[in-house]
Residue, then its C-alpha position, 0 to 999 in steps of 0.5 A: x683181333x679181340x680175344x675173350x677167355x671164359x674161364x672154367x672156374x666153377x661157381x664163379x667168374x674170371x674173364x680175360x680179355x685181350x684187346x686189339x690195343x695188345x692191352x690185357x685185361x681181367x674181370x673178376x676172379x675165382x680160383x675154386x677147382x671144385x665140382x659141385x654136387x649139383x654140378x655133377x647131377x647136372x652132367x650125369x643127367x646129360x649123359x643119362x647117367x646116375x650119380x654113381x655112373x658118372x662118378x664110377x663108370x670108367x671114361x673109354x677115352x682117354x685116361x680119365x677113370x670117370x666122368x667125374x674126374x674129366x669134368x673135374x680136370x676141365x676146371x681151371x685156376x686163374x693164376x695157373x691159366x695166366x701163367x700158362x698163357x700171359x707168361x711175363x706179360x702185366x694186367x693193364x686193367x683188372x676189374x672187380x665188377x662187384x664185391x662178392x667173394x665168388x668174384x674176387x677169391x684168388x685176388x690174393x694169390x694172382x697178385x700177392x703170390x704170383x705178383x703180376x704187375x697191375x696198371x689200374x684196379x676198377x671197383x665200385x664204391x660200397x659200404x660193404x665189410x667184413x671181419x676175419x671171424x666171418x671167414x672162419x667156416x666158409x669156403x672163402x679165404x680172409x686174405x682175398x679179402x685183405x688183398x681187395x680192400x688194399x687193391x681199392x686203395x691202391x696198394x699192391x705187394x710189397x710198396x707197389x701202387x696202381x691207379x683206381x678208377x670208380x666210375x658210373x655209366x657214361x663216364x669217358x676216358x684215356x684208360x677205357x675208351x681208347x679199348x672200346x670199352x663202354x660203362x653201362x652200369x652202375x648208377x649211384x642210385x644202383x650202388x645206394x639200392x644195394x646199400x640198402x638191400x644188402x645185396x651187390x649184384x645190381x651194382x656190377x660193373x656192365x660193360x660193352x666192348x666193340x671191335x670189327x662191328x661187333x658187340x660183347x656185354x659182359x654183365x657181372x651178376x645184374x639182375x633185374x634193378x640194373x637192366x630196368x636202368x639200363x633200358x631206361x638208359x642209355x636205352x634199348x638201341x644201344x645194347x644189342x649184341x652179339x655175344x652176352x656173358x649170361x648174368x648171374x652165372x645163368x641164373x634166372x635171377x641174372x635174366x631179364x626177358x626185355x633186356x635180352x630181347x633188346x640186346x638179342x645176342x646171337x650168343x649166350x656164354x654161362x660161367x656156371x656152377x651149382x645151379x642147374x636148379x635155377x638155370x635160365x638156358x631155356x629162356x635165353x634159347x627162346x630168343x633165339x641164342x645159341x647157348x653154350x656153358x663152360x660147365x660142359x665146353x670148359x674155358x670156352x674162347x671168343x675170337x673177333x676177328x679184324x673182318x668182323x668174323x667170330x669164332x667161338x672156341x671149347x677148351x680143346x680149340x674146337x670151334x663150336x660157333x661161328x658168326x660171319 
């Protein structure tokens, strides 16, 4: 069985996977508990609520005085859920499938603080900096950011190492293809655009996992650079799926109409937060997908079966989809 955990990580990502290999895996990390403001309009306003009510309004089930403060206990931190679910056990892979700070806040604490042993570390290779001032009045921490350039490098706590992968579409190996992953970006030529845009998203790591027949694509924060490469090649054939993590957090920058129409995913997972402004739900449902976001289902799990049977999972366990 293949097992994918959608962490409900609020305005970030943290994927792990567990492979049939029995190998563990991690894309990205966030470690923010906080509930946006936009988030929780977006909840009171699926509830008809106002913000007052949904802030205030006691919550009949259970012991939660508000709505606020049941959505707030659905949020996870990556470190904690690791701990709670992959006691003792090692990352054979952690991949950093771009370098934003909404995808690698926590770096610091799961490996420095928790220490969990590390196999090997993928990034891409970019010419992005930053300097300690620049985290003086943001919501992100420094040391995250010391932990990445140091991973990179192949360094970990206290003299460890691990290897470091920095791979394009297409490439092969011992350490990727024997767990059925699939690279389907970057391109250098996608790292190089970035370079000069200043902007990263387009050159996240996109990959594709297969077990028991079906397909999962997992697109880091692609947008429309990345999918016109990707439909060019390796081409429409061979990115249908049937589970896609929705790019860019669901955002409509992350949805490109003639890629999902290729990749005609059955469904469609949001790691969201702050951003129901921007939501591209509506498009992915015109193509036919089931669309399911951990704002509202919290950490929502993937299980494939060895049948090929998929079971789609909320936070309670509760199958809320399944593909037979």
């Amino acid at each position: 069985m293949m097992k994918i955990h959608f962490l409900n990580v609020g305005h970030g990502d943290c994927t792990i996977v567990e492979l049939p290999s029995g190998r563990i895996m991690m894309i990205d990390i966030n470690n923010s508990k906080k509930l946006p403001e936009e988030d929780e309009k977006a909840l009171a306003a699926s509830k008809g609520l106002s913000l007052y009510e949904f802030r205030s309004r006691r919550f009949i089930e259970g012991q939660f005085r508000s709505w606020e403060e049941y959505y707030k206990s659905l949020l996870v931190d990556p470190a904690d859920y690791f701990k709670e679910n992959f006691s003792g056990k090692s990352l054979f892979r952690y991949i950093q499938t771009h370098p934003d700070m909404d995808h690698m806040s926590g770096l610091h604490r799961i490996f420095w603080d928790e220490k969990v042993d590390l196999g090997n570390f993928w990034d891409v290779e970019h010419d992005k900096t930053f300097k300690k001032s620049d985290f003086d009045y943001g919501p992100f921490d420094y040391a995250d950011w010391e932990a990445y350039e140091n991973l990179r490098q192949g360094k970990g706590p206290d003299g460890s190492t691990h290897k470091v992968l920095n791979k394009f579409r297409g490439s092969t190996g011992e350490y990727w293809t024997d767990d059925s992953i699939e690279i389907l970006s970057p391109t250098q030529e996608l790292i190089d655009g970035c370079s000069v845009s200043g902007s990263y998203n387009d050159c996240s790591y996109v990959l594709k996992l297969t077990h028991a027949g079906r397909t999962v694509i997992l697109p880091g924060d692609a947008e429309s650079a990345a999918w016109k490469s990707i439909l060019d090649n390796p081409g429409e054939d061979a990115i249908k799926c049937d589970i896609l993590k929705a790019s860019h957090h669901g955002r409509e920058s992350g949805y490109h109409e003639e890629a999902v129409d290729a990749m005609s995913p059955e469904v469609v997972i949001c790691s969201v937060g702050k951003k129901p402004d921007t939501d591209a739900s509506d498009e992915y449902k015109s193509h036919g997908a089931k669309v399911l976001s951990t704002r509202y289902n919290g950490t929502i799990t993937v299980k494939i079966w060895d049948d090929g049977d998929v079971w789609v999972q909320n936070h309670k366990g509760e199958n809320i989809h399944t593909i037979n």
